[in-house]
Structure formats: C-alpha cells, structure tokens
N, C-alpha and C positions, 0 to 999 in steps of 0.2 A: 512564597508561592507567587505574590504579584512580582515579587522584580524576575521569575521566574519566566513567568507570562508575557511579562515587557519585551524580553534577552529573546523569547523566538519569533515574537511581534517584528522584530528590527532585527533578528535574522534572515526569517521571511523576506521583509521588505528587500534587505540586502540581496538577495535571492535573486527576487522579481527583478529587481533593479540590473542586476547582473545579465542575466538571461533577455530583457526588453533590451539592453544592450545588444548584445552578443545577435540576437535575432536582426535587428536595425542589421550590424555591418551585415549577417549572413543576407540578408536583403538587398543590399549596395553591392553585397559580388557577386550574388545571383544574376544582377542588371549585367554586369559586365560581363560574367562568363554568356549567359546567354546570347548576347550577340555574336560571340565565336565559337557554338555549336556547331556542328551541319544543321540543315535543315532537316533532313533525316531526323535528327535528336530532337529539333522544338515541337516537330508533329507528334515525338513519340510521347512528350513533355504536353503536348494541347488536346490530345486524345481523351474522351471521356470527360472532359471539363465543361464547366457552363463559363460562355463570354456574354460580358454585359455589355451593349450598342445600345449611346447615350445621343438621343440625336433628335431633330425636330420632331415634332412627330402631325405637322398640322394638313398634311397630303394621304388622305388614305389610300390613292396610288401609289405612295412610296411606302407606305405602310404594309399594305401586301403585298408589295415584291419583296418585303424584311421578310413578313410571313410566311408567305407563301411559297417564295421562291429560293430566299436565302437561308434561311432556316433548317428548311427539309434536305437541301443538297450539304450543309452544312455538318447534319448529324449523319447524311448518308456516307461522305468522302471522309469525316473528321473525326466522327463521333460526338462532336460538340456540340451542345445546345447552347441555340442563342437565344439572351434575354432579352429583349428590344426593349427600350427605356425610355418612352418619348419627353422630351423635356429640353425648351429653349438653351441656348448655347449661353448665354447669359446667367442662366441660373446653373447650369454646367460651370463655369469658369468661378461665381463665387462658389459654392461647392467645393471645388478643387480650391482655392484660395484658402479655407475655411478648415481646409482639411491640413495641406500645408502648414498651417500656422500651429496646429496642436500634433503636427507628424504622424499623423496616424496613415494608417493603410487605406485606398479610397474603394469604392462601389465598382469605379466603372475602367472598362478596359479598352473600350474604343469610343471615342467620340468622333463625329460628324460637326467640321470647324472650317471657317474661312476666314479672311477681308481681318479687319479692326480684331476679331475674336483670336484670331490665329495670332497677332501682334503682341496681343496682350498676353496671354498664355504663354509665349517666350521669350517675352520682357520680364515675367514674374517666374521663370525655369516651370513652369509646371507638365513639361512635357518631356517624354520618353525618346531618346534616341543619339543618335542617327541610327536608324534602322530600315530605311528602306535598301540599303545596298544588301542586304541579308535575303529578302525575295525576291523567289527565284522569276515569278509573271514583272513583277517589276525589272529585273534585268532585262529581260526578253521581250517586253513588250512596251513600253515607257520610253521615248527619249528622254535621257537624260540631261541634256541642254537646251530642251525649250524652253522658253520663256514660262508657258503657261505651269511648266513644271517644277523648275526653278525659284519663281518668286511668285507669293501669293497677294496680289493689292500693291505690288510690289516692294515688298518684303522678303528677305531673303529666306529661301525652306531650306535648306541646310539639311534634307536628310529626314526633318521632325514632322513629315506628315507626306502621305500618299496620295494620289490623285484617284477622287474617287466619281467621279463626272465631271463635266462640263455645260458651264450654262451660255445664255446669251439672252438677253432683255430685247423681247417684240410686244410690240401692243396689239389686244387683240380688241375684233371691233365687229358690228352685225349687219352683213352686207345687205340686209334688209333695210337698215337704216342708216346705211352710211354707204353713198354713191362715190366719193373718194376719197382714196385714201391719204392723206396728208405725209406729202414727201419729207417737210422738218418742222421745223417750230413755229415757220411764219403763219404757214398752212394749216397747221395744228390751232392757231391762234382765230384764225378766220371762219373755220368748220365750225369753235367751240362759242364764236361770238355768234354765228348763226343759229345754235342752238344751244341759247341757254340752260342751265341747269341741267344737262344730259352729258356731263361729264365729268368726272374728281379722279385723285388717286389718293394713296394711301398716305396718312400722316407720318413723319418719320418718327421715333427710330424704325418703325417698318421695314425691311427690307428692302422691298420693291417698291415701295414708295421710294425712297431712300435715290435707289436706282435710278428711278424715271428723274430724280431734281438733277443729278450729274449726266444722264442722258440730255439735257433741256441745255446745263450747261455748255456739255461739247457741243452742243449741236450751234450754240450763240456764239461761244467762244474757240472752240477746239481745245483738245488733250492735251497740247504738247508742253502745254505753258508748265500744267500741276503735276508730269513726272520727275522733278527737281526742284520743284517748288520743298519749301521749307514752311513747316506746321508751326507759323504765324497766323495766328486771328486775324491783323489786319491785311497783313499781306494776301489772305486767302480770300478777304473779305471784298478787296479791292478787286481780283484778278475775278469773283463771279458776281459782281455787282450787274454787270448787262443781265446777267440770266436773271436776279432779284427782279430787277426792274420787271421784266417779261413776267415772270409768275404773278409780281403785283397785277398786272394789266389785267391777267387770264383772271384771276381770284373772283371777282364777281359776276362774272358768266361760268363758275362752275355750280354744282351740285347744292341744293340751299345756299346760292351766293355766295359758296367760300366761307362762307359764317362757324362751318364744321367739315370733316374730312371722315372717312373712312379708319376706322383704327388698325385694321390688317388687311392684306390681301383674299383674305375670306370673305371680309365681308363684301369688300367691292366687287368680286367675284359675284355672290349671294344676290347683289344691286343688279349687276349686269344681267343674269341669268332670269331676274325678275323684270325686265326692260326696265329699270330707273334710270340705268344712265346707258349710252350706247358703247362704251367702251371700255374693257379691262386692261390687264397689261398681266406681261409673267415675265420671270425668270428660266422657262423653262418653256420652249418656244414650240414643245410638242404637247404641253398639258390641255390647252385650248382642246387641240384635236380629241384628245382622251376624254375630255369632260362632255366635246359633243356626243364619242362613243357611248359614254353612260347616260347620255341623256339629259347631265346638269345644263348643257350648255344649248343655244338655237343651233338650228343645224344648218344655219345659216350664218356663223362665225367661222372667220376666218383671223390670219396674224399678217400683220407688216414690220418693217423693219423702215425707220430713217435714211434717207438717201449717203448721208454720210456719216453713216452708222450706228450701233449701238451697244454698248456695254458688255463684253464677252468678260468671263473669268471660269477657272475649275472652282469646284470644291475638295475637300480634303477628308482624310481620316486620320487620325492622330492617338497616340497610346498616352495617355497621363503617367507621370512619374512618379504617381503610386498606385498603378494598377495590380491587382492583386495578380492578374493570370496574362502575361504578359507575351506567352508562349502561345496560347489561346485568340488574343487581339494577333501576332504575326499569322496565324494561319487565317484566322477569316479575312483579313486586311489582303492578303496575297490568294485567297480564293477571288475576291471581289473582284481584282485586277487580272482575273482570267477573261477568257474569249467565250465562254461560254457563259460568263456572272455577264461581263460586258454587251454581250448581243441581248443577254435577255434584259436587262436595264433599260436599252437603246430600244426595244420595241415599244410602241405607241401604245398596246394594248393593255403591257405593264406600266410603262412607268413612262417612259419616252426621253430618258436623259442621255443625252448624248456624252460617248464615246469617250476616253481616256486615250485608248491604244492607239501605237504610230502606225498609220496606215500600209506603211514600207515596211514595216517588222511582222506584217500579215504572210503568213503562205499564202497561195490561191483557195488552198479550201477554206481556211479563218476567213479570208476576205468573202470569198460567196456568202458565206453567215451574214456577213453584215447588207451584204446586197440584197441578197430577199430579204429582206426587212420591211414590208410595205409602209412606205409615209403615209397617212391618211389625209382627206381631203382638208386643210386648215391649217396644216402645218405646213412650214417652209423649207426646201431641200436643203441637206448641209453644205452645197456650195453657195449657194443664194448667201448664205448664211455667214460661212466666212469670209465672203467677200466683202460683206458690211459689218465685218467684228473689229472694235477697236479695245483698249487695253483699257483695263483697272487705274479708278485712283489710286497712291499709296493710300495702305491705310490706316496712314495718322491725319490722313485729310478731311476724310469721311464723317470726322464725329463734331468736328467743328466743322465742317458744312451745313450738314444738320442742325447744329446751332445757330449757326448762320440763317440757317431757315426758318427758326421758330422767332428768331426776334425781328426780322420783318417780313413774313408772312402769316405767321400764326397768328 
C-alpha cells in the first residue's frame, strides 16, 4: 500500500512538473503571439480584466487623476478595472527581481519608470516588449525619433516603455519673501548667504533633491561634458568637483546649517508651505500652481527656471515580463496616450503634467483641447519652458553622483 502511495506521490509530482512546464512555454508564446494580434483582438483579450498600475504614489494630484479620471474612463471604454498600486519604483524593481529569480508570474502589469530605474530593469531583462509599435495613439500621436522619446537619461528605449508625461525641474519660491529671483547659481548663492537658514533641498537618493545637485552642476559646469562621459567615479568626480566645492560653500547658510536636509520632497514642500524656508523646487513645473489651488501652498508662490536652464526628461510606462495581463497593461498604456487622457493630465486642476503628444500630429480641434487649457497664476508657459530645457544625465551617472554627494557633502 506504501510503495502504492509513493508510485502516485511521484506520479503526481511528474504531473505538475509537466504541466508547470508546458504552462511556462504556453506563457513565452502567448508573449509572442500577442504582439502580432490586431488590436482589435488585445482589446477583446483586455476587456473585463483588472490591470494593476504599480507606480509612486506620493502626489495625491496624481493619485486622483489614477482615480478619478483614469479609472472610470478606463472601465467605461474597456471594461477594465484599474488597481492603482502605489509603491516606490525601487521597491517595484526588487519585486520584479525577486520574482524573476524563483520565475514565478508577477502582480503588476504596468509600472510607472524612468532615469537609473529604467537602466536597471533592462540591464536585468525584466521588462516586456517592444511593444509600443503595436498602439495604435502611440503611432498616431508620438514622434518617433525624438530625443525625448527614444532615450530615457539617455539610454536607449528600444520599444520597452511609452511616454507617459513630461517633466522639467523649476524652483519655486514666495514672492512675499523673495524680491529676486536668482538667475543661476551665483545668485542663488548670494540670496541664500543673505538669508540664512531659509533654504535646503532634498537629500538624495530623493528625486528632486537628486535633480537640483545636477541642475547646480550644469549650471557651474555645463551638460555637454557628461553626455559621453563614461561611468568612472573619478572621472565623474573630477569633471563635478566646481559644483562640490559651490554646494560646500552654500551648506552652512542652509536650513539648520546643513547639519541635516530634508528626506523627500514632501517634506520640504510641508517646510515651505509652513514658511520655514522660502523656497521649494519640483519636477513638475505646474504642481506649485495646483498646491496653491488647494490651498497647501501661499498664494503668493510663484516658479522660476535658471537662465541657462534646467533639467527636462519624460517619464515612462513599462509592462514587466511577467505581467500576468499583458493585453490589459497595452490598452490602458495606449488609452493614456490619447488626447483626451493627455489634455486631461496637462490640466493644472488635475494634475498639471505636461504633454507627450507631437504638437504637428494635432488636427485643429486636438490642438484647441490643448489651448483652452488655462495655466494658472504660478506656473510657467510651455514656451518659456522649453526654451530653458536641457537634456538628462545618462543614467549610470546619476547614482554615482549621488555618491559623490554624500561623501563630501553629507
């Protein structure tokens, strides 16, 4: 009776083993057949399904545009409900790492990725595609050989993530307490000795902390040097030593002396909106304006930009390559990249992210969408804006910059 027991023990197992097999490849030609469906078949493939959207989640303006606006049109046009999943890309990428490693099938279907994150993710294959030549808003509304579109941090995108806004790094500041505005770093450096303690930013790895030290850079040194630069420590170390020096100088006329920083852009936001310090900074050069609409901010904040510029990049959407509903991430991914997800993103009152779409691939009426759009008082026009936009570190510079920063200024 036991070796009975045993023989379908290790039938069974044979079984499973078979079938976990057999599932894997139907898995692997799924991926493949899917990308030469019509589009017609993935919608009819995405219909009814829940997609999971893995992505920051520390803007509650960006939080209810997921809600509120991407959601409801999402289950109206698609039948799909979305999950919103808020969670750091960092904890996103081990996850998927984590998951890769024991092959299992993941959670999430669309993640929200840019810079250093996106590098990593397609240095370790963790991502799904080429699939943007498949949607149909991406043909039609996307150039294809822009810059901005092409390489992320400059890194090549190869297909493996969609453009899902555009940012650009402004500082903002309280024209109550701040009579000018500082054209670059020298200015910046002069305003901040005059008022001690009434200014920080964020410590890196922060974002926009992160941002402001290579804005500080270009602005000492210029870009041109670290699009060819090679991801050498001292090489890299050498070529932003003027900006070190400059941040040393600034450090004890910042906020507690430089002694401590800000750990995210929340909180120096939190500082600013409390008058502790006179000055924030964003990524997103219309949030200012929206925080004054709700009241977080004085309504006497306004944003500036550098005389010779600052920090423009997209961000991205991306399907993991083990998304479970993959058909589900291609249609919210190419509703996003509509003119209609697009305008409503780009308004101030949702969200305020500027625009994807090529302006020349507008008809006249897409384009009026975007025209009545009212900028509110604190934000800066998008020409203003790209006249002073310069280009992305790569992003294998980024994190040994940041290193760079914590061991002579930290």
């Amino acid at each position: 009776m036991m070796k009975k027991v045993i023989s379908l023990i290790l039938l069974g197992g044979l079984i499973f083993n078979l079938l976990g097999c057999s599932q894997k490849a139907v898995v692997a030609d799924d991926q493949e057949v899917l990308l030469e469906k019509s589009w017609e078949s993935i919608l009819e493939e995405a219909a009814g399904t829940e997609v999971s959207f893995y992505g920051w989640g520390g803007s509650q303006m960006t939080n209810d545009w997921l809600d509120n606006f991407l959601a409801p049109r999402l289950e109206e046009e698609y039948h799909i409900t979305l999950n919103r999943v808020p969670m750091n890309i960092d904890e996103v990428l081990n996850k998927l790492l984590g998951e890769k490693q024991v092959n299992a099938v993941g959670t999430a279907d669309v993640i929200w990725i840019n810079g250093e994150n996106f590098y990593t993710a397609r240095t370790n294959d963790l991502l799904y595609g080429p699939f943007t030549h498949t949607l149909p808003n991406f043909n039609q509304y996307i150039d294809p050989d822009s810059v901005e579109v092409t390489y992320d941090f400059g890194f090549p995108v190869d297909g493996y993530e969609a453009p899902y806004g555009k940012a650009q790094f402004v500082m903002v500041y309280d024209e109550a307490r701040v009579d000018q505005v500082p054209q670059g770093h020298e200015e910046l450096m002069e305003l901040v000795k005059n008022n001690p303690g009434k200014f920080t930013y964020p410590a890196p790895p922060d974002f926009t902390g992160s941002a402001f030290i290579r804005n500080i850079i270009y602005d000492i040194v210029g870009y041109e040097p670290f699009i060819t630069m090679d991801a050498d420590k001292d090489v890299v170390a050498e070529a932003v030593q003027p900006a070190m020096d400059y941040l040393r100088e600034l450090k004890p006329y910042l906020w507690r002396n430089g002694e401590t920083y800000p750990a995210t852009l929340a909180q120096l936001d939190n500082m600013y909106a409390d008058h502790e310090v006179f000055m924030s900074m964003n990524y997103n050069p219309n949030e200012a304006a929206g925080k004054m609409l709700t009241g977080e901010f004085p309504q006497t904040t306004n944003t500036f930009v550098f005389e010779k510029g600052t920090i423009g990049n997209t961000h991205f959407l991306a399907i993991p390559d083990n998304a479970p509903n993959k058909a589900g991430a291609l249609a919210v991914i190419n509703f996003i990249l509509s003119v209609e997800a697009q305008a409503s993103k780009y308004n101030p009152d949702h969200w305020g992210d500027l625009p994807v779409l090529d302006n020349t691939r507008l008809n006249d009426s897409e384009r009026a969408i975007f025209d009545a759009i009212e900028i509110p008082e604190g934000a800066l026009p998008q020409d203003i804006l790209l006249k002073h936009r310069v280009p992305e570190m790569p992003a294998n510079l980024v994190p040994i910059i940041e290193e760079i920063w914590m061991e002579n200024i930290l």
